[in-house]
C-alpha positions as CSV (number, residue, x, y, z in Angstrom):
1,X,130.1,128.3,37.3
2,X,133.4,127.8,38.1
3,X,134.5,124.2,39.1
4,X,135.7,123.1,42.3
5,X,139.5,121.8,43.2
6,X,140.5,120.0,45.8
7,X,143.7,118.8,46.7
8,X,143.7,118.6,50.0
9,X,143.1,114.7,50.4
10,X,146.6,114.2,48.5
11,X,147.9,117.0,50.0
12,X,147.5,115.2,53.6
13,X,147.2,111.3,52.8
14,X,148.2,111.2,49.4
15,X,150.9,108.9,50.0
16,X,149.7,107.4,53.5
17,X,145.8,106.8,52.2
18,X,146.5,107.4,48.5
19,X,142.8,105.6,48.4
20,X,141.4,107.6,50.8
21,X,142.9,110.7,48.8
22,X,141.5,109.8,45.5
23,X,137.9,109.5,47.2
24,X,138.4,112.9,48.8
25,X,139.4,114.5,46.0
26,X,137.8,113.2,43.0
27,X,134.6,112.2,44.4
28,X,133.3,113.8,47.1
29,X,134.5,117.0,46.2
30,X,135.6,116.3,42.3
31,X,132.1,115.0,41.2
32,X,129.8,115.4,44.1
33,X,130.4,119.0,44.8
34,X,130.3,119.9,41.3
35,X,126.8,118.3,40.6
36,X,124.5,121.2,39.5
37,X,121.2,119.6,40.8
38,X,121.5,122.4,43.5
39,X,123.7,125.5,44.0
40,X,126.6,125.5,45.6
41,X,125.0,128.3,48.1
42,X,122.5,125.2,49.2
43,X,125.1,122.6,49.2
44,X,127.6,124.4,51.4
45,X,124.3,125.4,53.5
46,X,123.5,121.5,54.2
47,X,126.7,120.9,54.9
48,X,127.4,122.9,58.2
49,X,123.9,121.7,59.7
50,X,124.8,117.8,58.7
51,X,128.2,118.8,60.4
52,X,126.5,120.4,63.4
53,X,124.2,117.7,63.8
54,X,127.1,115.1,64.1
55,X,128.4,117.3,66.5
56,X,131.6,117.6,64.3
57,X,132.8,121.2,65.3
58,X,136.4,120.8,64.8
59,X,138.2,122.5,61.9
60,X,136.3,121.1,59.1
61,X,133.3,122.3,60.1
62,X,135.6,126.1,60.7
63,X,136.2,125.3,56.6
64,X,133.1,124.5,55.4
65,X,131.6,127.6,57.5
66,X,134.2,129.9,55.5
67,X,133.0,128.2,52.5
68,X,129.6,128.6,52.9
69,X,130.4,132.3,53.5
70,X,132.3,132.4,50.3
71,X,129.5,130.7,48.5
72,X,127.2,134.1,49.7
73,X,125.8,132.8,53.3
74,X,125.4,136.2,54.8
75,X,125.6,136.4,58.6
76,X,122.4,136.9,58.6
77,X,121.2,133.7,57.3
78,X,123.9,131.4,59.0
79,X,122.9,132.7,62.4
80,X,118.9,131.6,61.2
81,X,120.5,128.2,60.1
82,X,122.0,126.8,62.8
83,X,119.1,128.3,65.4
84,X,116.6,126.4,63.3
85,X,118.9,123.9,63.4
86,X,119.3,123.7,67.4
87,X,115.8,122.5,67.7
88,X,116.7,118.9,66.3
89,X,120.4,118.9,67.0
90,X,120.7,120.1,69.8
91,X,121.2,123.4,72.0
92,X,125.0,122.6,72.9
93,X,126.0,122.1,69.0
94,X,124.6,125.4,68.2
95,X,127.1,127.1,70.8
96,X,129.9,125.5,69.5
97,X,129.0,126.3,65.8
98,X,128.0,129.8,66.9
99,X,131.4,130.6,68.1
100,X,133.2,129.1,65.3
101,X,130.6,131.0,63.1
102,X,131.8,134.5,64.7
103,X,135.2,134.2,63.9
104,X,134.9,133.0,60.4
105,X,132.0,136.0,59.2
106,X,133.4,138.6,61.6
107,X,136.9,137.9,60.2
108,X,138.5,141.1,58.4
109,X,134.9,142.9,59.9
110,X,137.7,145.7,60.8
111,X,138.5,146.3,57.1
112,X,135.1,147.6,56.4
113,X,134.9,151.1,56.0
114,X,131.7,151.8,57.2
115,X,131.5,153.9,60.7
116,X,127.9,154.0,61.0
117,X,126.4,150.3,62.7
118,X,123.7,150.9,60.6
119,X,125.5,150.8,57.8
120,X,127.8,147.9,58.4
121,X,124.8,145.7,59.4
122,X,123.5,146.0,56.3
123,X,126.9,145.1,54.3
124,X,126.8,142.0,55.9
125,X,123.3,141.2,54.8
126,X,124.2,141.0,51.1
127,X,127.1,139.2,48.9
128,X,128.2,142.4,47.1
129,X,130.3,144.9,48.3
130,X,128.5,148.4,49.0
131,X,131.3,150.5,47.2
132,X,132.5,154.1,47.4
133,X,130.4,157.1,47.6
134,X,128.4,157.8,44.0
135,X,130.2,161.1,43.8
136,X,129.8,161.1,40.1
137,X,126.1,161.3,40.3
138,X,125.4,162.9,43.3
139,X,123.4,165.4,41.8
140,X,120.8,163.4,40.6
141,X,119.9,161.9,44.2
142,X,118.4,163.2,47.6
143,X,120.8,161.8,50.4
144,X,124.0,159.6,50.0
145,X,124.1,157.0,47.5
146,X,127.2,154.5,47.1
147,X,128.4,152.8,43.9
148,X,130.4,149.1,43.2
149,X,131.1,147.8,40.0
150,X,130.1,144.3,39.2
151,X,130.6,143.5,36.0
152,X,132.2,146.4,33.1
153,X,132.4,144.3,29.7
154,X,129.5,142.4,28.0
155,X,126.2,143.8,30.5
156,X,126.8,146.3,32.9
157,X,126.2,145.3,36.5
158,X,126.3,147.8,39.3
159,X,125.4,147.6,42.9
160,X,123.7,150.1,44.1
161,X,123.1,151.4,47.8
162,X,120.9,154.4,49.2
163,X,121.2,155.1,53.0
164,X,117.6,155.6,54.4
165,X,115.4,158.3,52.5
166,X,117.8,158.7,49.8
167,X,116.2,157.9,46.2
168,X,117.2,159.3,42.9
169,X,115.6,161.9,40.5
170,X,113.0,161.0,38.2
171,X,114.5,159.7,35.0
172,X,114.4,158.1,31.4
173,X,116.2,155.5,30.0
174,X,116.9,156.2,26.2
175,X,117.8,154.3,23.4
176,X,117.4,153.6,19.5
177,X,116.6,150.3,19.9
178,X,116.8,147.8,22.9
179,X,118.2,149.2,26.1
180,X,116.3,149.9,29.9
181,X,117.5,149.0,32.6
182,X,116.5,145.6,35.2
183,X,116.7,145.6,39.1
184,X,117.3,143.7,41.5
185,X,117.2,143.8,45.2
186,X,119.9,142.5,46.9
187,X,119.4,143.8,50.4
188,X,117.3,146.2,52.6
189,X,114.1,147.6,51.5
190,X,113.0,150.3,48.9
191,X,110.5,151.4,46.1
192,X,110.3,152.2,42.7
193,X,107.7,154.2,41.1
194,X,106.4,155.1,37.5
195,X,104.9,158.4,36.9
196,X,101.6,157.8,37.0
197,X,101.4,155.0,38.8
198,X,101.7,153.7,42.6
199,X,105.4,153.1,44.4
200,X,105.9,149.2,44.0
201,X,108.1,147.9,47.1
202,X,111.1,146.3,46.5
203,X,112.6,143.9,48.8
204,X,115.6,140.7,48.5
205,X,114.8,139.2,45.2
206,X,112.4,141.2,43.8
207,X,113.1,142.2,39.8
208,X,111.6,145.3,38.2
209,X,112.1,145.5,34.0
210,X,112.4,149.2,33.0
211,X,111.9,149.7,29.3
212,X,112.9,152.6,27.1
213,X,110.8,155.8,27.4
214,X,109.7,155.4,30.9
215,X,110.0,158.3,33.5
216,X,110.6,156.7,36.8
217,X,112.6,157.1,40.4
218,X,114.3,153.9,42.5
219,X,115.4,154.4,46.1
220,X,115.1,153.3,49.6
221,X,112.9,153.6,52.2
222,X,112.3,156.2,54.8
223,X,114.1,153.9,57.6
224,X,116.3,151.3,55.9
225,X,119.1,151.1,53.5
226,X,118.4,149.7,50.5
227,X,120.6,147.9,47.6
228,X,119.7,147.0,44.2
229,X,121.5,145.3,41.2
230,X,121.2,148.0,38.2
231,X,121.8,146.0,35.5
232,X,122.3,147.9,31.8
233,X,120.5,146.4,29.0
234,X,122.5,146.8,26.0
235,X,120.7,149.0,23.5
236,X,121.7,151.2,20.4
237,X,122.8,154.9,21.7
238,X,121.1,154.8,25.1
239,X,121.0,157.7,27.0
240,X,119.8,158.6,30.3
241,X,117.7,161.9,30.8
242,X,117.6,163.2,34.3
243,X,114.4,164.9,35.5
244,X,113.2,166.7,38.6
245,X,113.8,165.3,42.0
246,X,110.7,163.6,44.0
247,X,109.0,165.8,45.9
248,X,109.4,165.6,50.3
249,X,105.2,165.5,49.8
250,X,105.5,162.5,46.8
251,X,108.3,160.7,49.2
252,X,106.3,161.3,52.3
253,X,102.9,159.2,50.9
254,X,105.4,156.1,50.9
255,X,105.0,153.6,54.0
């Protein structure tokens, strides 16, 4: 994980509270904020509500809100946080965090180039972008599917997103030795399904390890958009054979 800098304490006071500065920098943020005994996610989580419940809503609550965001708070979870956090701090303090809250997660909200609410609701649920229309495999799914790299070199990493009913051909991964695929859910709800077997449901966090040699279909459900991690495990001449699509009567016995 990448360590944290911060200047901003000599940047101000350096020369005024050079003290002061050093203790900013160095130690709250320098060692504190990169201890590892809980993510940085968490951290920047506890943060806000220790803020809000000092009723500090000035600026450096507006920057830890940001960071918070940056550390993957969706809007989603921030607007749980500080309602659960309303209860013991107060109603007033959640008003004032709310509104700072708005500006800082619906900031740039205008870039995204999603026209469909649905759609844009569910960007904002998860860390990763949903990316541009899988055009390149379009064939193999029933209903839009979008695609955003990840990661290229060492694993391949892919998010990928399936408006609702949308859900990919039956397939086999391929390889020599090693290869598959893993996924994980990252937002919305969907299924995956071995032949043979009954659809599994997939929701936020849930892993599913494909080996080699498996015919199988991944997609979302019947009335939610769905993303999943599609992470590539490396393997000796892996392939991909694409099968039949699934059946409206196979799709339909899903909940």
């Amino acid at each position: 994980m990448k360590k944290i800098v911060q200047t901003a304490g000599r940047n101000t006071l350096g020369e005024f509270a050079p003290e002061f500065a050093h203790f900013n920098d160095d130690v709250l943020f320098g060692e504190n904020w990169n201890n590892r005994d809980i993510d940085v996610k968490t951290r920047s989580t506890i943060t806000v509500v220790a803020l809000m419940a000092s009723g500090i809503t000035d600026s450096s609550l507006k920057y830890h809100l940001q960071n918070a965001k940056n550390h993957g708070v969706t809007q989603k979870e921030i607007a749980a946080v500080i309602t659960h956090a309303a209860f013991y701090a107060g109603w007033p303090k959640a008003w004032a965090v709310f509104n700072l809250a708005k500006e800082v997660w619906e900031a740039g909200e205008g870039d995204l180039p999603y026209e469909e609410e649905a759609m844009r609701a569910h960007a904002k649920e998860m860390v990763f972008p949903i990316g541009a229309p899988n055009d390149g495999f379009a064939q193999y799914f029933s209903g839009r599917s979008f695609l955003a790299p990840i990661s290229t070199s060492q694993v391949g990493i892919f998010n990928v997103t399936f408006e609702p009913g949308c859900r990919n051909n039956w397939h086999i991964h391929h390889a020599k030795s090693g290869g598959g695929q893993i996924l994980v859910c990252v937002a919305g709800r969907g299924y995956y399904q071995e032949e043979g077997k009954e659809a599994v449901e997939m929701k936020p966090g849930d892993c599913i390890n494909i080996p080699t040699g498996v015919k199988h279909w991944h997609g979302a459900a019947p009335d939610e958009w769905f993303s999943h991690l599609a992470i590539e495990v490396p393997g000796e001449n892996s392939s991909n054979e694409w099968l039949e699509p699934v059946s409206d009567e196979e799709y339909r016995k899903l909940k």
